[in-house]
C-alpha positions in Angstrom: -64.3 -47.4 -52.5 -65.5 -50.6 -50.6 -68.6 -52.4 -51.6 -70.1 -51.3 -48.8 -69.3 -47.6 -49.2 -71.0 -48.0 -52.8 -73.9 -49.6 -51.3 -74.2 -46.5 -49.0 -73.9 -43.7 -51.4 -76.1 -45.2 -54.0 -79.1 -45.0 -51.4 -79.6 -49.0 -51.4 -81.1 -50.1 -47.6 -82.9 -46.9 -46.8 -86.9 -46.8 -46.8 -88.5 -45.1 -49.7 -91.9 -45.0 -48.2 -94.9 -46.2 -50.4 -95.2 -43.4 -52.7 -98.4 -40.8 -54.3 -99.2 -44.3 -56.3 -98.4 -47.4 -55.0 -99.4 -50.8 -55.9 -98.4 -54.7 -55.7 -97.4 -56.4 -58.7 -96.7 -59.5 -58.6 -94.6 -61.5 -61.0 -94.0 -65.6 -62.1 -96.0 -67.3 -60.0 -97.1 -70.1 -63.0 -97.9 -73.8 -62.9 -93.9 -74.3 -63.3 -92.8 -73.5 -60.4 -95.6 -73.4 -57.8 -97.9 -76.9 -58.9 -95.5 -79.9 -57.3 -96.5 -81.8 -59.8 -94.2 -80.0 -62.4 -90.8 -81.0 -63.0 -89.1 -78.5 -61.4 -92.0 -77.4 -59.6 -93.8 -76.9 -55.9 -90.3 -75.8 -54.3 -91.4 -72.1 -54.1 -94.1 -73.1 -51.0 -92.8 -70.2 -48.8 -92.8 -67.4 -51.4 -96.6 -68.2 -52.1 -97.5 -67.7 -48.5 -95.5 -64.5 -48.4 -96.9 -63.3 -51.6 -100.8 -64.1 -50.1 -99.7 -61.8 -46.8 -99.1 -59.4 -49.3 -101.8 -59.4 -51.7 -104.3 -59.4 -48.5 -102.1 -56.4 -46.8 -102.8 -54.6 -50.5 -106.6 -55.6 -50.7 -106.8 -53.9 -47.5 -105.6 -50.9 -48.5 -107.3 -50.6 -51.7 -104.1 -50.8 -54.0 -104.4 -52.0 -57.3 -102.7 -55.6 -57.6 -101.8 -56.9 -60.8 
């Protein structure tokens, strides 16, 4: 079976909807990686804006965010 043929049948790619409960959880954002001034840190710049879309799209909705 092919990769892609196990991709298929395990259900990976298809939309799963939001669910009776959904909710946004959202996960590692510490000084370490987002604060530039870190070693190792402020490289993640994109993420954080995607993750602020997200939170706001939640807030909207009323989902619990943690």
């Amino acid at each position: 079976m092919s990769e892609l043929e196990i991709y298929q049948k395990q259900g990976f790619g298809n939309s799963s909807g939001m669910g009776q409960h959904p909710a946004l959880l959202i996960v590692d954002f510490v000084n370490g990686f987002a604060d530039p001034d870190q070693f190792g840190g402020g490289n993640i710049g994109e993420a954080i804006e995607n993750t602020r879309g997200l939170l706001a799209a939640a807030r909207t909705l009323d989902l619990p965010v943690a």
